[in-house]
BALO-670049 format. One record per atom (N, C-alpha, C): x, y, z. Coordinates in steps of 0.1 Angstrom, whole numbers, plus 5000, padded with zeros to 4 digits. Each point is the difference from the previous one (the first is absolute). Layout:
BEGIN
XYZ/...
END
This chain:
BEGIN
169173365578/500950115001/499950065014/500849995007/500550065016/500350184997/498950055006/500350174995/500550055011/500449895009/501350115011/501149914999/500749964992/501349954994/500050014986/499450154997/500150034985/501950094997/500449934991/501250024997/500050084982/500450135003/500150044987/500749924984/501349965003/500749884992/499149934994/499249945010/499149914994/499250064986/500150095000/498850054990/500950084990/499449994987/500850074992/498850024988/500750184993/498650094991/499649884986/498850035000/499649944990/498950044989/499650155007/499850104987/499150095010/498950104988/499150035005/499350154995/498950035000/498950044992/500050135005/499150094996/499650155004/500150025016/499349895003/500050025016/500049945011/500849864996/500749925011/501349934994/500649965009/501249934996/500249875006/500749844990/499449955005/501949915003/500249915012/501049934997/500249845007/500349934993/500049875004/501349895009/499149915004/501149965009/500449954992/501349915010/501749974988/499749835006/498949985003/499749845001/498949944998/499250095006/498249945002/499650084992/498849914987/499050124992/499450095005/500050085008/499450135003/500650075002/499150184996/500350104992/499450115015/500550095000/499350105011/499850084987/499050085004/499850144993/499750135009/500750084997/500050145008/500050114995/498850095006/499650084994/501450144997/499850084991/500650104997/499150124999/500850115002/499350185000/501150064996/499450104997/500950114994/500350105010/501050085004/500550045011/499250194997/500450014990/498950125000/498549974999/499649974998/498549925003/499749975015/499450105011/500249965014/497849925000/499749994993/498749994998/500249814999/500749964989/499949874999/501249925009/500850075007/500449945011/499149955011/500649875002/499449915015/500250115012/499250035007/499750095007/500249915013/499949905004/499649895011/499949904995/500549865008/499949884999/499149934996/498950035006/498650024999/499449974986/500450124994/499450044987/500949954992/500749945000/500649914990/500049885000/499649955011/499749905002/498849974992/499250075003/498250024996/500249984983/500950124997/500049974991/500649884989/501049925007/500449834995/499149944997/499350005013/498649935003/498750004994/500150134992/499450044990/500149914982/501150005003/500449964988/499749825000/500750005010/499449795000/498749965002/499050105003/498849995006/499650004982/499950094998/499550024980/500949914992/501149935004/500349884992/499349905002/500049955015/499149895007/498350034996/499850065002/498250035002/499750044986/500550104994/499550024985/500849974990/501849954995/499849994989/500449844998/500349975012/499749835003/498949914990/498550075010/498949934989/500450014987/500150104994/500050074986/500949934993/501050025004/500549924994/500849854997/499849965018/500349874998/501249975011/499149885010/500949985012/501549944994/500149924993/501349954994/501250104994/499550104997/500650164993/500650075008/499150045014/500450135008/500849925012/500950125007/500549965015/500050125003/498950005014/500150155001/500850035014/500849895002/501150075009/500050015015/500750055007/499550045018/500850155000/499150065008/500450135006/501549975013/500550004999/501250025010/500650155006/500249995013/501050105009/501349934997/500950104998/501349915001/500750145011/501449955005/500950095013/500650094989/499650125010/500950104987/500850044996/501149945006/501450015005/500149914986/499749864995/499849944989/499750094991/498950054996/499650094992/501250084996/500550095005/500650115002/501849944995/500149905002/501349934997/499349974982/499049925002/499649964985/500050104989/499850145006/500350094988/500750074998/500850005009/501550014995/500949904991/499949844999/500149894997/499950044983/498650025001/499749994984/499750144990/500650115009/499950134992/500350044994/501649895000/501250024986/499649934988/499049915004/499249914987/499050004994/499250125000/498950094998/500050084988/499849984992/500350084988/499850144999/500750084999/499750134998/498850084999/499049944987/498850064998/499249955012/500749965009/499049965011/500650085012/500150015001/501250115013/499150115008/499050054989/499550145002/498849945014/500049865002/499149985015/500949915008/499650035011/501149925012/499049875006/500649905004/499249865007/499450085014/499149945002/499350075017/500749915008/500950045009/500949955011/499350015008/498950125003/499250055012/499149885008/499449954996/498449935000/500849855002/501149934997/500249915001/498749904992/499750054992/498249904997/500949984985/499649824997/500449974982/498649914998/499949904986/499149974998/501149864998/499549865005/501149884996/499449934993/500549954989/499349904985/500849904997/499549894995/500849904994/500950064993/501149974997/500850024989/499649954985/499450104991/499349924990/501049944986/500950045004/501249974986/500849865005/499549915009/500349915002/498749884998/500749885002/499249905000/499549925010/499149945012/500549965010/500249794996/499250054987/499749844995/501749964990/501350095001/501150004989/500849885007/499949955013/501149915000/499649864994/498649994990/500049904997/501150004985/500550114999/501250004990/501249945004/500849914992/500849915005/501550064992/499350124991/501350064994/500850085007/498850055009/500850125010/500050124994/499350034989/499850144993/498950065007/501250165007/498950115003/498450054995/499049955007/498650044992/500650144994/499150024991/499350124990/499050055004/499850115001/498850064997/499850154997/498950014988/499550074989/499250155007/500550075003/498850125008/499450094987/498649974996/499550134993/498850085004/500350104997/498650105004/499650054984/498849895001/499450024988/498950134991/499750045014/499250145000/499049994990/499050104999/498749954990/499649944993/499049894998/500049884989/498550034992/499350115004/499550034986/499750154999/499150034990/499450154995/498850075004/499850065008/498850065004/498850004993/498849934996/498950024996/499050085010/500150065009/498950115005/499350094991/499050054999/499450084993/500250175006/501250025009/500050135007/501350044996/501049914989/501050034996/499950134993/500850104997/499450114991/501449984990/500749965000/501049974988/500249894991/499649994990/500149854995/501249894999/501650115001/500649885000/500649955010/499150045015/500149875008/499649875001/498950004987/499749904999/500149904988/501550064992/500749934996/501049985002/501050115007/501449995006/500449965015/500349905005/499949955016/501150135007/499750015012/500750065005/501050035006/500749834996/501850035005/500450074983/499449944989/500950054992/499750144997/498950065004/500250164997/500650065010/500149935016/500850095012/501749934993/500349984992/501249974996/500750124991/499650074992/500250114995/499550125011/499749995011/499850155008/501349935009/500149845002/501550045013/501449994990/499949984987/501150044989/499750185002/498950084997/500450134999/500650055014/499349955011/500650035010/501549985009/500249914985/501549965007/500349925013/498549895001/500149895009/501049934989/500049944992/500549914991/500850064987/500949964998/500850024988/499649934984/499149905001/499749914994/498649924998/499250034990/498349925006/500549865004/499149975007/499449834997/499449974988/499949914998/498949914987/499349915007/499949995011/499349945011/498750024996/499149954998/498550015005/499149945008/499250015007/499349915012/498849924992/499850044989/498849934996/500449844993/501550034997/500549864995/499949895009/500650075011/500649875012/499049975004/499050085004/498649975001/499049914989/500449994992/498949974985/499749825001/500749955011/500449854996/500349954988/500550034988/500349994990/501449985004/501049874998/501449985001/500750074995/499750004981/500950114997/500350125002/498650125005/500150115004/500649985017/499649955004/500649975015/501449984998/500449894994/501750034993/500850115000/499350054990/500550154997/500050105009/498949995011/500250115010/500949905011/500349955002/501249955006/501450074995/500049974984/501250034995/499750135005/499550104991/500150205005/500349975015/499449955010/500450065016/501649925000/500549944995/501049934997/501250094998/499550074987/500850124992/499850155010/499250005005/499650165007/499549955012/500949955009/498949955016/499650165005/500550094996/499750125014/499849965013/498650015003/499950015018/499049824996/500049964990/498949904999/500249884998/501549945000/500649854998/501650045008/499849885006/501549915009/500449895000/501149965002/500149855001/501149955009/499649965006/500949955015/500749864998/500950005007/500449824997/500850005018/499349905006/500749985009/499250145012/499150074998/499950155005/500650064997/501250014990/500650084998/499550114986/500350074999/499050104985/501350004991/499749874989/501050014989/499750094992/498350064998/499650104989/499050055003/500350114996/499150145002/500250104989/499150115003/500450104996/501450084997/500850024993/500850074998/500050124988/499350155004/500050054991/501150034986/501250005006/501150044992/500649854995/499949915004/500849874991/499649984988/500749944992/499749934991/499649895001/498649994990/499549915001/499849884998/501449994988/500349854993/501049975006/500650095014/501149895011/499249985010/499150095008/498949915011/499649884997/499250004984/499649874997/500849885001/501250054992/500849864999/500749975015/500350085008/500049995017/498849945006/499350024997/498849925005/499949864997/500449954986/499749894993/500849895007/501350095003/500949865006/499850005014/499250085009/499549985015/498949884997/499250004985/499149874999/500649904993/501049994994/500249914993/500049845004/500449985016/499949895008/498849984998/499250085000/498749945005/499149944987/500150064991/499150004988/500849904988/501649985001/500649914990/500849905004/500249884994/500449915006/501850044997/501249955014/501150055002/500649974986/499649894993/500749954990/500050094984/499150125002/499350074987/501349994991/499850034985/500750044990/499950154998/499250035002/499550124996/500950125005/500250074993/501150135003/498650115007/501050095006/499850115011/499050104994/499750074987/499050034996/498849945001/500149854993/499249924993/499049935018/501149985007/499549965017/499450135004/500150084999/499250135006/499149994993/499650014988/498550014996/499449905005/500649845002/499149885004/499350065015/501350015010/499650005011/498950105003/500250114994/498850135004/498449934994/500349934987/499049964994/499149925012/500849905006/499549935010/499650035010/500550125002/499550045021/498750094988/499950084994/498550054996/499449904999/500149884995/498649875000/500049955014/501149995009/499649975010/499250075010/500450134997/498950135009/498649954995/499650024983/498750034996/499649875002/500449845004/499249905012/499850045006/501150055010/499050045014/499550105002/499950124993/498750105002/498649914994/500449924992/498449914992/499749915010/500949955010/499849925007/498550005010/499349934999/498550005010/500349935012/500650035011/500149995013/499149955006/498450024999/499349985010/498949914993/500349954984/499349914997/501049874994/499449885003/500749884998/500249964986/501350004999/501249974987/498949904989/499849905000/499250014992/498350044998/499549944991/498650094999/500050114989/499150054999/499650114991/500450145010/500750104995/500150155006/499050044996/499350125004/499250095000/500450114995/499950104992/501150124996/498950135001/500850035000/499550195005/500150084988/498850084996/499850044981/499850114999/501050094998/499550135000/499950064985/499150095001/499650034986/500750074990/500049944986/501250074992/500350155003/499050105003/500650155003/500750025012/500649915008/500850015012/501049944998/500349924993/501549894999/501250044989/499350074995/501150104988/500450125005/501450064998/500250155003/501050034983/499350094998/500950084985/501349985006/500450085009/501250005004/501349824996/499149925003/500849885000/500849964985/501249974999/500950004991/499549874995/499449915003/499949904990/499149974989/500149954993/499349964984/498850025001/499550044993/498450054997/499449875002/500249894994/499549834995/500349975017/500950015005/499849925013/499550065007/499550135005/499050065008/498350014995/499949964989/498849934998/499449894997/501149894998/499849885003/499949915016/501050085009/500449965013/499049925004/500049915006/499349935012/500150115012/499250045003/499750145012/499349935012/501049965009/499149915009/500849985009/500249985014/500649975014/499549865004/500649875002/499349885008/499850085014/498749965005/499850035011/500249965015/500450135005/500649935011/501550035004/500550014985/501750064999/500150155004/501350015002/500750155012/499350124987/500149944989/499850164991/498250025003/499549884999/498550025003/499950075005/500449945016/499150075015/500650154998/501150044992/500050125005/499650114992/500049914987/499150104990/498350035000/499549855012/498450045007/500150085008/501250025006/499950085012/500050214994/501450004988/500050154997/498650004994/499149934992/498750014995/499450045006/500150005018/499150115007/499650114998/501150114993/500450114994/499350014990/498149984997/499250024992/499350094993/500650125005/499850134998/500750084995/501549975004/501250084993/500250095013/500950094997/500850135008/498450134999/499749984988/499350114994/498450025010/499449854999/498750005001/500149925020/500850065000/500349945020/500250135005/500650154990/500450105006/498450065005/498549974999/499150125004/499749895012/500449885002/499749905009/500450075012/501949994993/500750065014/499350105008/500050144990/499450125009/499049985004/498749884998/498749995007/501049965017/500549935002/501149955009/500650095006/500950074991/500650175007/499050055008/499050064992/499350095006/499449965014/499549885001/499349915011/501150025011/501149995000/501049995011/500250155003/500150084993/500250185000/498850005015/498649954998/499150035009/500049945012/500549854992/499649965016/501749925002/501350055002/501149905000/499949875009/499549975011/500049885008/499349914991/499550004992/499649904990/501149924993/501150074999/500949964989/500649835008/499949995016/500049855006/498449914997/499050045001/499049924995/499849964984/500650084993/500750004987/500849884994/500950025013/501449924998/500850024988/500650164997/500450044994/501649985003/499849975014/502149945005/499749885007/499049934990/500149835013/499150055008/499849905006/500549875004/499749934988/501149914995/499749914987/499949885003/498449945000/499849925011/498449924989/499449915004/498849954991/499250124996/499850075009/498850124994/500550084989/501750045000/500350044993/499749934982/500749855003/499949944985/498249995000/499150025006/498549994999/499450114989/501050125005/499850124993/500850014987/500649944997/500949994990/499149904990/499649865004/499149884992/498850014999/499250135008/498649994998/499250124995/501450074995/499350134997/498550054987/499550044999/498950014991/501050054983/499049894993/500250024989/500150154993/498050075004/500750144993/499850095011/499950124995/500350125011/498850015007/500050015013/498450065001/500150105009/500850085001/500150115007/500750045012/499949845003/500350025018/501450005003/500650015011/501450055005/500449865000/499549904999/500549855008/500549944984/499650074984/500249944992/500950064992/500550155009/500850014994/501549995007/499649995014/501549905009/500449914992/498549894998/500349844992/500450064990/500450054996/500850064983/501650035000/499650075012/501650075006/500949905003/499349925010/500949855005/500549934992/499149954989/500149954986/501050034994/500250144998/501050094994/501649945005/499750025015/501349945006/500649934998/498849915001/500849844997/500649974991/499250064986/500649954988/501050114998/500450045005/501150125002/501749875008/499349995009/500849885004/500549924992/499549894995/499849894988/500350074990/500250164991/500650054993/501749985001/500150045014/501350025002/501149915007/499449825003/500649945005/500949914992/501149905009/500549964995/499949824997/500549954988/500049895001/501649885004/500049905008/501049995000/500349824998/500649964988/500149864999/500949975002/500349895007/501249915007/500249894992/501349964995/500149834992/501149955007/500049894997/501449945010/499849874985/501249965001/500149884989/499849875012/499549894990/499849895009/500249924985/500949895010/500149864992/498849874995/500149934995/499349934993/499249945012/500749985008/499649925011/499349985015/500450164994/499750075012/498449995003/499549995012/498350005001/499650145007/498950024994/499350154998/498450035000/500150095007/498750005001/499650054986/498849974995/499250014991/499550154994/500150025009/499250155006/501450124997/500849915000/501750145003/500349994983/499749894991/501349984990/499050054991/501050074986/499850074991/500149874988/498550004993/500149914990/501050034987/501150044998/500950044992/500749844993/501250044988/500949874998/501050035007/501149924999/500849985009/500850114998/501050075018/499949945010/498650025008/500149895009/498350055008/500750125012/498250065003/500750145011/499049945009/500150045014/498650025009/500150185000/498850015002/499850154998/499050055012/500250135005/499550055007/499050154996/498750035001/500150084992/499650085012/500150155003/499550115010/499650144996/499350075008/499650144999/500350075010/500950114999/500350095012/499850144993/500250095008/500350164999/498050004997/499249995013/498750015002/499350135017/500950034997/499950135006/498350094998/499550025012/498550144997/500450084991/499750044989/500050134994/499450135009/500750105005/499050065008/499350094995/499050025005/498950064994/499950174993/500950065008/500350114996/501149994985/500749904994/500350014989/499650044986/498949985002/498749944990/499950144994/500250085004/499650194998/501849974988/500649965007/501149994991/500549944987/499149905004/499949904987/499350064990/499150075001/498950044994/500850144987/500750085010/501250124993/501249884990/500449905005/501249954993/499049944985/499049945002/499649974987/499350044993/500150155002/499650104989/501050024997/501350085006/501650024996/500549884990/499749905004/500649884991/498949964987/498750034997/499750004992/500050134987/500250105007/499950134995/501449974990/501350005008/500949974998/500449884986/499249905001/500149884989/499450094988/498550035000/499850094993/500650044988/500650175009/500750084993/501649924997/500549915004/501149954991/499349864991/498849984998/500049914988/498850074992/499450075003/498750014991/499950104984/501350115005/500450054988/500349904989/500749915003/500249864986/500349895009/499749894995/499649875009/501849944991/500650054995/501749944995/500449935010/500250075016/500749975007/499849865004/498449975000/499649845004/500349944987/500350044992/500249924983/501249934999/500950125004/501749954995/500149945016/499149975016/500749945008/499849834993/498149994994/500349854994/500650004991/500550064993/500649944986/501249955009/500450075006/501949955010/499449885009/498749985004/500149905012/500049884984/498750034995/500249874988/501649984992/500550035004/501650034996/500849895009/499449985007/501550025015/499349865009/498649904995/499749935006/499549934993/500749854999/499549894993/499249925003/498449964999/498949935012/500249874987/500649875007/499949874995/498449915005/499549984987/498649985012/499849884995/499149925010/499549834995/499249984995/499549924994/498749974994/498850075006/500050035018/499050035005/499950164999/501350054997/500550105001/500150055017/499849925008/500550075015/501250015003/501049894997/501850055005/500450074994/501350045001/500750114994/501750005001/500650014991/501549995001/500450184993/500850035014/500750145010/501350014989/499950104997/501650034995/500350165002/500749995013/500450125006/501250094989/499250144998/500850074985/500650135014/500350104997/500450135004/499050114998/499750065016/498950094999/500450124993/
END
């Protein structure tokens, strides 16, 4: 990329989060990302080049240095810090301001600083021309967010540690009028390695993507969120963006009957390659990751009493859901039993602030940092150094809470030759698959005071709308067991999808 023959044309929006926006070129896989501020907020504006810079640099330095190891050189890309001419800049957001969705408006792109962050384009394939069909890769973006239940002993509410935490923050952003509509989404499914429950949390982010499922074809975003559509024409709009891919041209099958097939298919194709073991060799024995029955269940989950206590509860090791479910397991304490950590922390910097750089409470995120992160002491023993290593800890798996996952398929012919390492053991058609991790950003440290207020509000809140009578969780399963038919095999692991009306 030539960043003094940068041409705005070239680039066109391709979405973007709380606090950057990101858009891609119209030829070559890569993506710039650029930061955004809020124009009344003169605090989190780029003040200098400098400091925006620093701060990019920040961010690739903690992808590269700490969530790299963690989670896996094959997974992450953490990018390059770039200057680009501002005169580009400044044209680019104008370019894409008409394509910006509304709820996003309320922050402007930083024109100032000329500073972006440049990444592969992850919704592409670079391995797709071994496709001889010429069909636009696929790829799957979810942000799976927490995969188990708090066991700390500093919890002081019990049903954190039966209700996961997207599904009880799902009734505080319904009261709050983030959402019109719950999810049925739960993290402990898609986490559980169990196919059929993995299935099913496919299907819910399927039915209710919110901010947590996408699906690109070509780069392009055939599906997302749409609060106000209906949901049995997204689907069947979706079905015929797959139908090339998942049924053969000659099908019999009518337009209902092909929509269930095809959705049925891209969920088995996802739940290979989240199961997929990347970094250990295809055949052989896997190794699986065992977490103990009181973390792999949430009340909240709509499915059958029999299959959440029969499940196979287990991750092959090595796969994208592992590494990142070892990684939020940093989070060994909870929100609860980290808050008297913090202020041991607070208070230490109130006395002495130039500490807060030998700390490394803003970076450098560099080996000493992940040192302090992987070596910290088991239990408390008083000192300021063990309750950083807690804090840091905190971060991380705050990170790994909130990243994203992103799978790439491209169809390949019979004949096609492939690496071993790319293809999804599925039945026919074959895919090569790409699997990635992005949105791995520092949590910064000052949040943590905030996190702490939100998940009291969001538990308080579940609370008082279910604990007067537990109905409301009653009549949602009696409707999910209504509305979802699980076809199972002898092993009971597959499952046949019959998409009903939420």
């Amino acid at each position: 990329m030539e960043l003094d023959k940068m041409d705005e044309n070239d680039w066109k929006y391709h979405g973007e989060g709380n606090k950057s926006l990101v858009v891609s070129h119209v030829q070559h896989a890569r993506v710039l990302r650029l930061l955004k501020y809020s124009t009344e907020d003169a605090e989190n504006s780029p003040k200098t080049t400098d400091q925006a810079f620093r701060h990019i640099q920040n961010i690739v330095d903690y992808s590269q240095n700490v969530m790299k190891p963690l989670l896996g050189e094959k997974f992450v890309h953490n990018g390059e810090a770039v200057k680009l001419p501002l005169d580009f800049v400044r044209q680019l957001s104008l370019k894409v301001q008409q394509e910006r969705p509304e709820s996003r408006c309320d922050k402007v792109m930083d024109t100032l600083s000329g500073c972006a962050l440049c990444l592969p384009n992850l919704t592409q394939l670079s391995s797709c021309c071994c496709c001889r069909e010429h069909r636009p890769p696929l790829c799957i973006e979810i942000k799976p967010k927490c995969g188990f239940l708090p066991a700390s002993r500093h919890i002081t509410k019990d049903v954190k540690r039966k209700v996961c935490r997207f599904c009880m923050h799902q009734h505080f952003k319904l009261a709050n009028g983030k959402w019109k509509r719950l999810s049925r989404y739960c993290p402990l499914d898609l986490f559980s390695g169990n196919k059929q429950r993995m299935s099913l949390a496919i299907k819910h982010l399927i039915e209710e993507p919110q901010n947590n499922f996408n699906i690109f074809k070509g780069g392009e975003c055939i599906y997302s969120c749409n609060d106000d559509a209906d949901v049995l024409q997204d689907l069947d709009e979706l079905a015929q963006h797959l139908r090339p891919y998942f049924l053969p041209s000659g099908s019999l099958l009518n337009r209902q009957q092909s929509s269930k097939v095809v959705l049925n298919e891209l969920i088995q194709v996802i739940v290979s390659a989240l199961l997929s073991s990347w970094d250990c060799p295809r055949s052989g024995h896997l190794r699986n990751t065992q977490l103990s029955e009181g973390r792999v269940t949430c009340e909240a989950s709509l499915l059958h009493r029999d299959l959440l206590r029969n499940g196979n509860h287990c991750l092959p090791k090595d796969c994208v859901l592992d590494k990142i479910l070892g990684t939020q397991m940093l989070d060994n304490l909870d929100i609860e039993g980290l808050s008297p950590l913090l202020k041991r922390v607070e208070q230490h910097l109130q006395m002495f602030p130039k500490e807060r750089c030998r700390l490394q409470m803003d970076g450098p995120y560099n080996a000493s940092f992940l040192e302090k992160v992987q070596n910290c002491p088991a239990e408390d023993d008083g000192s300021l150094e063990y309750a950083v290593g807690k804090v840091h800890q905190y971060r991380v798996a705050m990170t790994a809470k909130d990243c994203s996952i992103m799978v790439a398929i491209a169809t390949c012919g019979e004949d096609d030759g492939l690496d071993q390492s790319l293809e999804i053991q599925t039945t026919k058609p074959r895919f090569t698959c790409s699997v990635s991790i992005l949105d791995l950003d520092p949590k910064p440290y000052e949040s943590i005071s905030h996190q702490s207020r939100l998940d009291s509000k969001i538990v308080n809140h579940y609370l008082r709308r279910t604990q007067p009578n537990n109905q409301e969780l009653d009549n949602l399963e009696e409707l999910a067991n209504q509305s979802l038919f699980l076809g199972r095999d002898r092993d009971g692991e597959d499952c046949t999808l019959v998409f009903h009306p939420v």
